[in-house]
C-alpha positions as a printed Julia matrix, in Angstrom:
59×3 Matrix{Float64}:
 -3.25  -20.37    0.87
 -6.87  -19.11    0.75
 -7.77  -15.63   -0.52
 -8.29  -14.11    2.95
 -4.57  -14.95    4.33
 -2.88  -13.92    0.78
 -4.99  -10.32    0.78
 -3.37   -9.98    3.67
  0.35  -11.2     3.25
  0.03   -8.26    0.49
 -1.36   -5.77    2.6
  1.13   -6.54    5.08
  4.23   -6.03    2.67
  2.79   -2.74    1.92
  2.49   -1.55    5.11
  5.67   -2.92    6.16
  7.95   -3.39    3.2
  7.78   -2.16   -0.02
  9.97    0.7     0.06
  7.76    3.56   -1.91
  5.07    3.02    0.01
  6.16    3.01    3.45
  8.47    6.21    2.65
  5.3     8.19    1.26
  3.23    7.48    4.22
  5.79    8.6     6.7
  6.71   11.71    4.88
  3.46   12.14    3.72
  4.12   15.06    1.02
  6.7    14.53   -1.96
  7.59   13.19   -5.26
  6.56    9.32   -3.6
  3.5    10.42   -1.73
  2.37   11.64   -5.74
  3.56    8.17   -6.71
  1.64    6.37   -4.26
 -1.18    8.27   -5.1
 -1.16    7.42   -8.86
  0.77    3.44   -8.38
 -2.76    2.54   -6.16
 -4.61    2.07   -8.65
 -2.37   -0.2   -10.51
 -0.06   -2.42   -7.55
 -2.21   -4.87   -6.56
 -0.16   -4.53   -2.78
 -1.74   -1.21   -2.54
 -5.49   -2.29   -3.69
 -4.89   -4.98   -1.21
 -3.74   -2.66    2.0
 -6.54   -0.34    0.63
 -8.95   -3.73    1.69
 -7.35   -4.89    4.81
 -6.93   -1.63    6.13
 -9.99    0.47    4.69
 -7.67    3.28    3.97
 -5.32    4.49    1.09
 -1.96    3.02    0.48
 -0.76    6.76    1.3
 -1.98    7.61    4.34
């Protein structure tokens, strides 16, 4: 799988999946919003949603 296809594959679970993330951006204030907002820098689905997408994992 080359680098391009997997960046997105984890950008896509971000925006579609993972379960803090998509919660925070449709409430958009909150406890998980905070979370989000902190986890970025470390989940490497985030960074990779923040590439695809060119916007934070939050918003």
């Amino acid at each position: 799988m080359p680098a391009d296809d997997k960046l997105r594959t984890m950008a896509d679970f971000c925006k579609t999946k993972c379960p803090v993330c998509t919660k925070a951006r449709a409430r958009g204030k909150g406890f998980l919003f905070w979370m989000v907002k902190l986890e970025r820098r470390v989940c490497p689905y985030c960074r990779a949603y923040e590439q695809v997408y060119g916007k934070p994992a939050y918003k």
